[in-house]
C-alpha positions as CSV (number, residue, x, y, z in Angstrom):
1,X,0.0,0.0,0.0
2,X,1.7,3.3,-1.1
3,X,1.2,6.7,0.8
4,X,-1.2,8.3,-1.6
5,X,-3.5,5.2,-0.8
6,X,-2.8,5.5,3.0
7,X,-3.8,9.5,3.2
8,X,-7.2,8.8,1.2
9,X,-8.4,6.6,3.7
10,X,-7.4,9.2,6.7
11,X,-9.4,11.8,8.1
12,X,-9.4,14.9,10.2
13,X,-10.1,14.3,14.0
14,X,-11.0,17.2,16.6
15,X,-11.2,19.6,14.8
16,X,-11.4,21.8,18.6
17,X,-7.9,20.5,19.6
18,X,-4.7,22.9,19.1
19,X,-3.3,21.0,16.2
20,X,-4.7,19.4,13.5
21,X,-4.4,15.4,13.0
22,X,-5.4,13.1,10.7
23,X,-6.1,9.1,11.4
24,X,-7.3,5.8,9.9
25,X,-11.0,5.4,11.7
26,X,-11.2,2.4,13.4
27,X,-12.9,-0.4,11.9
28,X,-14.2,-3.0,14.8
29,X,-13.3,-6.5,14.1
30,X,-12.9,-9.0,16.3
31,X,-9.2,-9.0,16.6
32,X,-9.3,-4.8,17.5
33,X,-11.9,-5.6,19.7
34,X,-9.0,-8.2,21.5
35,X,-6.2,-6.3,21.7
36,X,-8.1,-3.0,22.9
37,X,-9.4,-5.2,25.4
38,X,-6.1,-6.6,26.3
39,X,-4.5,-3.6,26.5
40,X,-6.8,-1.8,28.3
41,X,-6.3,-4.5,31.2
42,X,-2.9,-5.0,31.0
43,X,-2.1,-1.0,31.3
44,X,-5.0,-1.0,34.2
45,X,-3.0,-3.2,36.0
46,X,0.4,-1.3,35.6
47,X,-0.4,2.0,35.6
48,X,-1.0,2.4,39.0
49,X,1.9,-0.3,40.2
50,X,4.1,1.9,38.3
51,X,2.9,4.9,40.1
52,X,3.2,3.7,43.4
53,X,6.5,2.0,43.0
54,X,8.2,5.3,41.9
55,X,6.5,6.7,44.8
56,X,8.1,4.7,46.6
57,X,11.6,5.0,45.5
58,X,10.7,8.7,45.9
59,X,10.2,8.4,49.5
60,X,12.5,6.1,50.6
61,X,15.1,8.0,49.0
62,X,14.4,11.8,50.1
63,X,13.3,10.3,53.9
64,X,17.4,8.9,54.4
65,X,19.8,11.4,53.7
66,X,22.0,8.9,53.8
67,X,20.8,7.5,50.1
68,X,21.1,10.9,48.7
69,X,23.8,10.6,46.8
70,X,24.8,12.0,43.2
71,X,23.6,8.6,41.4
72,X,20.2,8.1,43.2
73,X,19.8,12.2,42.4
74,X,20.1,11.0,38.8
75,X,17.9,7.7,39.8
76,X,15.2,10.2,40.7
77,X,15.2,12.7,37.5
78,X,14.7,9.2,36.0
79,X,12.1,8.3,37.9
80,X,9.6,11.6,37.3
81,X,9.7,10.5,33.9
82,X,8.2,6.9,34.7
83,X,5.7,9.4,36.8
84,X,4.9,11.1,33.9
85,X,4.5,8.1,31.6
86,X,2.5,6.2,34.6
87,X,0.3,9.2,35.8
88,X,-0.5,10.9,32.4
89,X,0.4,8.9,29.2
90,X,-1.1,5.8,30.2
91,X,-4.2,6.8,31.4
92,X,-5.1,8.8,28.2
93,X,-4.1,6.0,26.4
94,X,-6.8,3.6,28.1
95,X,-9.4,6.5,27.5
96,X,-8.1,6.5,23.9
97,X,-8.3,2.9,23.6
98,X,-12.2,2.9,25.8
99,X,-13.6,5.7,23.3
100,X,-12.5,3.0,20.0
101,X,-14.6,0.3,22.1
102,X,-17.6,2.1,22.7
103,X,-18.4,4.7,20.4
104,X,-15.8,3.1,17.1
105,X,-14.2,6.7,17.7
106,X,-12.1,9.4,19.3
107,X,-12.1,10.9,22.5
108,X,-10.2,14.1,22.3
109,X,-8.9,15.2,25.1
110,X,-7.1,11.6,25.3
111,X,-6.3,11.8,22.2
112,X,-4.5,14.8,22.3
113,X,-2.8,13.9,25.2
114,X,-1.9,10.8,23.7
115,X,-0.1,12.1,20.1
116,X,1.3,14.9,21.8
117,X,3.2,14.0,24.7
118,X,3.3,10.5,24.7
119,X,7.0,10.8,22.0
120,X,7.6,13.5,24.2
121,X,7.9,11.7,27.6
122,X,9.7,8.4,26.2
123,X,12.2,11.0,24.9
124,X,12.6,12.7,28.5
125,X,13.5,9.5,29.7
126,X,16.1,8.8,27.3
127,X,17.7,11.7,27.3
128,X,17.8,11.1,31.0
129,X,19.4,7.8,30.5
130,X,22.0,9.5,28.4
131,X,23.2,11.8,31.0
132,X,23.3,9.3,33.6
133,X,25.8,7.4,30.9
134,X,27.9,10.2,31.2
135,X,27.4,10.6,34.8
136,X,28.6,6.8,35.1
137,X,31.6,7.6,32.8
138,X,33.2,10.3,34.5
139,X,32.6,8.5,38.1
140,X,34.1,5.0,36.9
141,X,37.1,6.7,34.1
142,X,37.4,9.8,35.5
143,X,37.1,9.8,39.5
144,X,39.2,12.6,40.6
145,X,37.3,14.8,38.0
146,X,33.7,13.4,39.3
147,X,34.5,14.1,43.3
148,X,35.7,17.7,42.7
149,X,33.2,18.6,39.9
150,X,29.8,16.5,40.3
151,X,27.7,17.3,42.6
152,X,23.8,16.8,43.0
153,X,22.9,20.3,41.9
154,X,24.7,20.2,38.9
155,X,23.6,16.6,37.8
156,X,19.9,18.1,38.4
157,X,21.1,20.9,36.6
158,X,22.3,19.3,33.6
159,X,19.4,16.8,33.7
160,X,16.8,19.8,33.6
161,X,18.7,21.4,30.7
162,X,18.8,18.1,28.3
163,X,14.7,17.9,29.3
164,X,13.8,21.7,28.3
165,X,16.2,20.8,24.8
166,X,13.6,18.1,23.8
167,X,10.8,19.8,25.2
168,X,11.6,23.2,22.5
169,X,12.7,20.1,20.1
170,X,9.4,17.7,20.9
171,X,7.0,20.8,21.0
172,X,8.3,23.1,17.9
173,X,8.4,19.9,15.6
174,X,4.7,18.8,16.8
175,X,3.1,22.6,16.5
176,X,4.8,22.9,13.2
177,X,3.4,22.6,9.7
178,X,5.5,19.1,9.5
179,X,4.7,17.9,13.0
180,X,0.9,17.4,12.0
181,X,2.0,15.0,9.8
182,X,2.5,11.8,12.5
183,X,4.9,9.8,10.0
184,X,7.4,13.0,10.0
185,X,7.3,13.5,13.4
186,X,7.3,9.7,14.4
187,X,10.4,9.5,12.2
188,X,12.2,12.2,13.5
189,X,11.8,11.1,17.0
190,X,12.4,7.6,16.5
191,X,16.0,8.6,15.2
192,X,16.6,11.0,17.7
193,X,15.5,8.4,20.4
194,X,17.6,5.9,18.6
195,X,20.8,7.8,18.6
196,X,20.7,8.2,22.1
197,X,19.9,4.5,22.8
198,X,22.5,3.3,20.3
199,X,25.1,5.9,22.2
200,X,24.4,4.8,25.6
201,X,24.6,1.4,24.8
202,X,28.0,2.1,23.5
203,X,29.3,3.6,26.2
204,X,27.9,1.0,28.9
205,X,29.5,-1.4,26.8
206,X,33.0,-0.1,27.5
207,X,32.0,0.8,31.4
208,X,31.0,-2.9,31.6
209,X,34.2,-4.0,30.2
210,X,36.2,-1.8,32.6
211,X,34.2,-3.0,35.6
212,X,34.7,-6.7,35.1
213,X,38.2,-5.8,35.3
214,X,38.2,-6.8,39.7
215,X,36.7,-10.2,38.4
216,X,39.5,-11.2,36.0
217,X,43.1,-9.6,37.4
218,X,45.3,-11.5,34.4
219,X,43.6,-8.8,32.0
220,X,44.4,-6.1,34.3
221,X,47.4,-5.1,32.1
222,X,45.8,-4.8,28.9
223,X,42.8,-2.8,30.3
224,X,45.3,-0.3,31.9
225,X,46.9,0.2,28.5
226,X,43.1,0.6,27.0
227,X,42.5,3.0,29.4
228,X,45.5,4.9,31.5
229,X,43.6,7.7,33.5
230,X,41.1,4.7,35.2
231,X,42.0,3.8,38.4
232,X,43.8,0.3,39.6
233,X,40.2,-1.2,40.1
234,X,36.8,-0.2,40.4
235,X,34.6,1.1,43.2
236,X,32.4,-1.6,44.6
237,X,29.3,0.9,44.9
238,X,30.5,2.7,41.1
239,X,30.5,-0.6,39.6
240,X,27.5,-2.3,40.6
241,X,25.6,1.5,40.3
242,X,26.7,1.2,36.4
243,X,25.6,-2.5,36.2
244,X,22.2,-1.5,37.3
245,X,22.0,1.2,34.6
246,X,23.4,-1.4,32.0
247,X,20.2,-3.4,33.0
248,X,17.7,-0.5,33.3
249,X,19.2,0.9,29.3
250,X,18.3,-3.1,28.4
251,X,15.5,-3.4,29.5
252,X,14.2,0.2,28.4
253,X,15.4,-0.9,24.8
254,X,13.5,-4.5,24.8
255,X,10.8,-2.4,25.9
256,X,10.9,0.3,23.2
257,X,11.9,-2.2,20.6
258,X,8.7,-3.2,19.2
259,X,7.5,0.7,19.2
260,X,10.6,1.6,16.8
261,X,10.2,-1.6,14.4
262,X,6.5,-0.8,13.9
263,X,7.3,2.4,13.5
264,X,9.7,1.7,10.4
265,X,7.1,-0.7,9.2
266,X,4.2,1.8,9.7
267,X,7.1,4.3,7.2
268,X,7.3,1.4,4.8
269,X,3.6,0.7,4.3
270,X,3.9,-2.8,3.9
271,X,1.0,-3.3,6.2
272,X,-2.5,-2.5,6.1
273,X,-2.9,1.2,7.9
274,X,-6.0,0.7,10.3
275,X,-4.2,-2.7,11.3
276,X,-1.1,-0.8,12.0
277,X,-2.7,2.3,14.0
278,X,-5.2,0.1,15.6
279,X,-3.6,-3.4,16.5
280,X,0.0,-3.1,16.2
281,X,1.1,0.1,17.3
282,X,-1.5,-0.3,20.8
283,X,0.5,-4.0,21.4
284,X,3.7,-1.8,20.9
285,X,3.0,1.0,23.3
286,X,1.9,-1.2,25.7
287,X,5.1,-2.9,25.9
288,X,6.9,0.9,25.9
289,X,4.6,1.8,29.1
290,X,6.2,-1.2,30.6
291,X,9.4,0.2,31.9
292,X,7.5,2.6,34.1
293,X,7.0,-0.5,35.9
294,X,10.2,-2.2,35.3
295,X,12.6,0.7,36.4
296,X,12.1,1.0,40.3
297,X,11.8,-2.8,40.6
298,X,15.7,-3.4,38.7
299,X,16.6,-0.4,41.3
300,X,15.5,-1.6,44.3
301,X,16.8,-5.1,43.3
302,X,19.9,-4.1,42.7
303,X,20.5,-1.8,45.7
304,X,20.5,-3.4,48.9
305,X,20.2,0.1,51.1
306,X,17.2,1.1,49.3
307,X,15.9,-2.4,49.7
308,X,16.4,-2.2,53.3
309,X,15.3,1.1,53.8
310,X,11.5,0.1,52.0
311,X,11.5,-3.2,54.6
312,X,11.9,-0.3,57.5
313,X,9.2,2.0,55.3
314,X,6.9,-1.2,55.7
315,X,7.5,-2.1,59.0
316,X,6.8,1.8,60.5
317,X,3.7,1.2,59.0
């Protein structure tokens, strides 16, 4: 199916809302009918686990001063974006997917929330996950730099600053002439939320390396040739702080996966469009909402004093 046969079947939606969007109506059948279904229940269920597990981490955290340190600073920045996914983005969506149920339509206050932010929040949390790569790097390759330079306020800082870039990035392309066409700015974010996936996935790659270094001291020659300015071995706490990020980037990228691979298919056309927009894509973004939920639970997992500080949380109460 080419484009020209793809933008004859579309048509305007809302015509109230602040931009103008076009989409495929939504044809029941009883394999739409399914997945709405299914995805309605499945993001029931997590949206509000995810919400109160980054509550948690949240209070545990700012309640013991002794857990505020520059990496769980970063943890947190991390963290108001699985808010925002959890408390906004996913509810819309389930009103988005309710309204197709019922009425075979729109709802368009959902909707709006749902094609304008949605990119916009998955992008705030990758750009966060790129800082904290380089926040990782500097405390594992570059430690003298890290203690005298990096503090809380400036990792805060720095964090805020790569959020209000995609915000004027996400926003401008959206409320533009091109961004209400929802291939062109699908496209543009998938590759800018690529590029920072593919570049922290790099980097963690080398940081991994370096940090099994402890674990296998006959390669501890070649690795200080590799790298001369990294110190004889690694931090316990700075190693197994970048392990946990290695796991949260994977699992944010099996998560966001099946978003990017429908997306280039969606691109391609090689599938019919109400099928994409209305089967596909929901399965897709219901895997995405996911690491709202998976986040905190690879965080407190992996660090034992936040783990023992939620047992005392649970036990006051």
């Amino acid at each position: 199916m080419n484009n020209t046969a793809l933008n004859a079947t579309s048509f305007p939606l809302c015509p109230s809302l602040l931009i103008k969007v076009t989409s495929t109506p939504y044809i029941p059948s009883a394999t739409a009918h399914t997945v709405t279904i299914l995805t309605c229940i499945v993001n029931g269920i997590s949206c509000p686990v995810a919400i109160g597990e980054n509550l948690l981490v949240f209070m545990v955290i700012l309640k013991k001063r002794s857990l505020r340190t520059t990496f769980n600073t970063s943890v947190l920045c991390l963290a108001v974006t699985d808010l925002l996914i959890a408390m906004f983005i996913q509810p819309a969506f389930i009103a988005y997917q309710i309204g197709k149920f019922i009425n075979s339509t729109y709802l368009c206050v959902p909707y709006f929330i749902k094609t304008v932010f949605e990119f916009w929040c998955v992008g705030l949390s990758f750009i966060t996950l790129g800082l904290i790569t380089l926040e990782r790097y500097f405390a594992v390759f570059r430690p003298f730099i890290y203690h005298a330079a990096v503090t809380q306020f400036r990792v805060m800082l720095v964090i805020f600053s790569g959020w209000l870039f995609w915000s004027a990035f996400s926003f401008s392309l959206r409320f533009s002439a091109s961004g209400m066409n929802l291939k062109v700015y699908s496209i543009a974010s998938s590759i800018l939320i690529a590029f920072t996936l593919f570049q922290t996935i790099f980097v963690y790659f080398k940081l991994y390396k370096a940090s099994r270094i402890k674990d296998h001291s006959h390669s501890q020659a070649s690795q200080n040739r590799s790298y001369p300015n990294r110190p004889r071995s690694l931090g316990v706490a700075e190693a197994k702080a970048t392990k946990t990020i290695i796991i949260i980037t994977g699992s944010f990228f099996l998560c966001f996966a099946p978003t990017l691979c429908v997306s280039l298919v969606h691109q391609l056309a090689y599938v019919r469009e109400d099928v994409i927009l209305h089967v596909v894509y929901p399965l897709a973004e219901s895997a995405l909402f996911l690491t709202a939920l998976v986040n905190p639970v690879i965080y407190v997992w992996r660090n034992a004093l936040v783990k023992e500080s939620l047992k005392e949380l649970f036990k006051a109460h």
